[in-house]
C-alpha positions as CSV (number, residue, x, y, z in Angstrom):
1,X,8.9,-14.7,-3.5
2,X,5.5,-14.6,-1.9
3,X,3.7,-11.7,-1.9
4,X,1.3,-11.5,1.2
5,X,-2.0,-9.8,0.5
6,X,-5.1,-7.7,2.5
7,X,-8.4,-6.9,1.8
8,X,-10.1,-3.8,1.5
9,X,-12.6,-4.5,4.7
10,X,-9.2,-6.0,6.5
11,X,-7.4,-2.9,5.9
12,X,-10.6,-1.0,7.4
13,X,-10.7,-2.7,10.3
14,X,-6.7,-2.1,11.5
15,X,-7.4,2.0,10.8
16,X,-10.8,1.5,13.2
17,X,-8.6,-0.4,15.8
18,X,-5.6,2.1,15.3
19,X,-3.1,-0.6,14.8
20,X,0.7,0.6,14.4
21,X,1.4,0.1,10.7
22,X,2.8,2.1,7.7
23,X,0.5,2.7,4.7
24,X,2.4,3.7,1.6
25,X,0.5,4.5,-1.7
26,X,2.5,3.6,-4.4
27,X,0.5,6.2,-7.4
28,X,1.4,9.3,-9.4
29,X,0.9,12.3,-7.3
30,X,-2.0,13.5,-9.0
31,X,-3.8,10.5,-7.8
32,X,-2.6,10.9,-4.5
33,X,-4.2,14.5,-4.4
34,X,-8.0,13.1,-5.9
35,X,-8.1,10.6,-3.4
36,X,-5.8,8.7,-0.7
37,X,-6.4,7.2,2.5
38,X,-3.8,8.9,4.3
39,X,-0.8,6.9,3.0
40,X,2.3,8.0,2.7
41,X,2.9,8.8,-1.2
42,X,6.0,6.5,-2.5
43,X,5.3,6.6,-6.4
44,X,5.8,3.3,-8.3
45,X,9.2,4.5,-10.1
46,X,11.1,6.3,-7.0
47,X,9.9,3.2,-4.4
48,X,13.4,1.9,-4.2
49,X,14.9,5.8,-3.4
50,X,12.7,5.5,-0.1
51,X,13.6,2.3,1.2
52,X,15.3,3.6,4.1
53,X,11.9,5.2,5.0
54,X,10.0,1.7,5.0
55,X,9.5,0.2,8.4
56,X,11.0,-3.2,8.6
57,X,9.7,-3.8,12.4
58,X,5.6,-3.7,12.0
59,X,3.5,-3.9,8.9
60,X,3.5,-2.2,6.0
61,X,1.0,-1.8,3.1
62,X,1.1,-0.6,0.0
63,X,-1.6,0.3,-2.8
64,X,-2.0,1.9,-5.6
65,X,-5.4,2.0,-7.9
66,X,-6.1,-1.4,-8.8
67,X,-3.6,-3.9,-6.9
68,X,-1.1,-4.1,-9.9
69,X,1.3,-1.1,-8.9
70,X,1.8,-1.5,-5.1
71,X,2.7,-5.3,-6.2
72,X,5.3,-4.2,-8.5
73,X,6.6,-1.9,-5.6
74,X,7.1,-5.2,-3.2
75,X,8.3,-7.4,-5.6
76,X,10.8,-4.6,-6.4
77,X,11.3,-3.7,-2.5
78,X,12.0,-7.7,-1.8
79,X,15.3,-7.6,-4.5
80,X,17.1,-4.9,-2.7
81,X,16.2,-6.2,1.0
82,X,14.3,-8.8,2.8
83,X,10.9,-7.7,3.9
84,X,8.9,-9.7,5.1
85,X,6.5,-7.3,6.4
86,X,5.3,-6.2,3.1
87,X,1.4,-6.0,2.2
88,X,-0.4,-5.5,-0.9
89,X,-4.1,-3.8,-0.9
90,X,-5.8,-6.4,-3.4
91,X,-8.1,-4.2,-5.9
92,X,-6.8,-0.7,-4.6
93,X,-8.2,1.9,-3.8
94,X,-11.1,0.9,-6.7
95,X,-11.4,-2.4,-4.5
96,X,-11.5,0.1,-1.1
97,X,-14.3,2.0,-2.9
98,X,-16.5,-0.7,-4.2
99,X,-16.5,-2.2,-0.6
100,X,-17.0,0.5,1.2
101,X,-19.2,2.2,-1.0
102,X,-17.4,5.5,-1.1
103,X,-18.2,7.4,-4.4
104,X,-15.4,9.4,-6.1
């Protein structure tokens, strides 16, 4: 099982060009409320109870704080069906900060 990856400045650029994907962010909801990037809160342990709300037609990524949650979320998303369409924001939203120098 291969997990396909995207980088924070990658991710940037499909907002700034407004391409048709589905963002999920797989934290707790009180991280979700500090900061998100508009994704569509999925939290780590109820990811599978949502599964008919995850696009299988066009992209989807998922990210969480550092990279290690929203992997867990595809990995367990890939045994109940096969996605292929599945993205994991490498470093999180810590990697989105540091590279687009966005301060908490």
């Amino acid at each position: 099982m291969q997990i396909k990856n995207i980088h924070a400045p990658q991710l940037k650029q499909l907002i700034n060009d407004h391409v048709d994907f589905q963002l999920i962010d797989t934290r707790e909801p009180y991280e979700h409320e500090a900061f998100n990037i508009g994704g569509t809160l999925f939290p780590l342990a109820e990811i599978t109870k949502h599964l008919n709300e995850i696009e299988k037609e066009k992209p989807v990524i998922l990210y969480c704080r550092a990279g290690v949650r929203s992997q867990i979320a595809i990995q367990r998303l890939m045994e109940k069906y096969p996605f292929n369409n599945l993205y994991n924001l490498v470093g999180g939203m810590e990697a989105w900060k540091k590279t687009l120098n966005i301060r908490p």
